[in-house]
C-alpha angles and dihedrals in degrees: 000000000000115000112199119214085272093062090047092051088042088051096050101049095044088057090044081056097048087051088047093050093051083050096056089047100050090044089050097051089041095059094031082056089044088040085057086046103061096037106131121237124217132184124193138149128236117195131214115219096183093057101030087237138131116225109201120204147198112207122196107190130212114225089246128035112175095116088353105156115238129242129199118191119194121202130225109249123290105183092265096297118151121245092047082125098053077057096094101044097139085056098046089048103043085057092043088053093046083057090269113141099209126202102204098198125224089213102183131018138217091263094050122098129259121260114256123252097187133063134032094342094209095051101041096046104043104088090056081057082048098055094042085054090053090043084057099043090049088048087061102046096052093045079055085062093033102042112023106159084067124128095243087167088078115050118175113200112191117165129173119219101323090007094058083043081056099047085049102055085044097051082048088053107033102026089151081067099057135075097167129018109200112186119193096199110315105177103182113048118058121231108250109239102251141137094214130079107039119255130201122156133188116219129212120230091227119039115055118212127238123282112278092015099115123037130261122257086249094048089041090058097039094053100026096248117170121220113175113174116198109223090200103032122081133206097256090055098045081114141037097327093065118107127254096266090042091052092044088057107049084046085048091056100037089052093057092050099051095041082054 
């Protein structure tokens, strides 16, 4: 094979690019690493008068707010122990560094009962899904009052466990609040068959969800549901606990739903 002086040149400047590329790469996960580590964290308390009830929460905050979108974020249960929702910290400050202002929800307190684990799941534990959609709700309309230069037309909703059980039963009742429903593994609230909002959902390796939950191939495809299942990733480690690659995979896949 013979190469004249323009293949060579041609050569040469497709591997300069490729270097150039992997530069670009690297450059652009460096600073979006250096921009997470200096998000700042914020904690403050609203409190309900209607229902008598504190609502703690985590703030990470964009560098810049003025029509940021907003971000919640639910936790799985704790027992009622105090700091669930500091739990998902990778995910609430690789939003906030992609512009995103994220509400990280104390969803129960030390004086709240515990959730039942006997019974008719779905009946006895509704009403903890309930308080954790009002929470939210209430979340939302004082951030209306507080932050008012806020982007309140894209709502993103992402819950864990119970929290994803939460996000769920919030986008049923206030769909006209949500642009975009992730779910990290809910197994008890089925996802209503809509096309809005958005759904996307992250399954665990491990823990199946209850029948009629997730929607069916057919429904997925019909309404443009997303179901994504992680063969290496179970249900207990859906949130800070999980390990680097584990963590890598489930941001790869949030921030494709929420650039869609």
């Amino acid at each position: 094979m013979y190469y004249t002086v323009g293949d060579f040149l041609s050569l040469g400047m497709k591997k300069t690019f490729l270097l150039f590329l992997l530069f670009l790469l690297n450059f652009s996960a460096t600073q979006i690493g250096s921009i997470e580590k200096s998000i700042k964290e914020k904690d403050i308390t609203l409190f309900d008068k209607k229902r008598n009830r504190e609502i703690p929460v985590t703030l990470y905050l964009p560098e810049h707010t003025k029509n940021a979108p907003l971000a919640i974020i639910s936790h799985g249960y704790s027992q009622n122990q105090l700091g669930a929702n500091k739990g998902y910290s990778f995910i609430g400050k690789s939003l906030a560094a992609k512009g995103y202002f994220v509400a990280s929800i104390q969803h129960e307190l030390p004086t709240d009962e515990l959730m039942p684990t006997t019974g008719e799941i779905k009946i006895v534990r509704k009403p903890f899904w309930e308080r954790g959609s009002e929470n939210i709700l209430y979340v939302i309309n004082d951030f209306r009052k507080r932050y008012p230069k806020l982007n309140f037309n894209k709502n993103t909703i992402i819950g864990h466990s119970m929290g994803g059980d939460i996000s769920v039963t919030f986008s049923i009742k206030h769909p006209e609040l949500v642009d975009k429903l992730i779910t990290l593994d809910q197994r008890r609230v089925a996802f209503p068959r809509v096309k809005q909002p958005k759904i996307y959902s992250l399954r665990s390796s491990d823990q199946p969800a209850d029948e009629d939950v997730i929607p069916s191939e057919t429904e997925q495809k019909e309404l443009g549901i997303t179901i994504v299942k992680l063969p290496n990733t179970i249900h207990n480690v859906m949130n800070d606990h999980a390990s680097a690659e584990q963590k890598k995979e489930m941001l790869s896949w949030i921030s494709k739903f929420i650039t869609e």
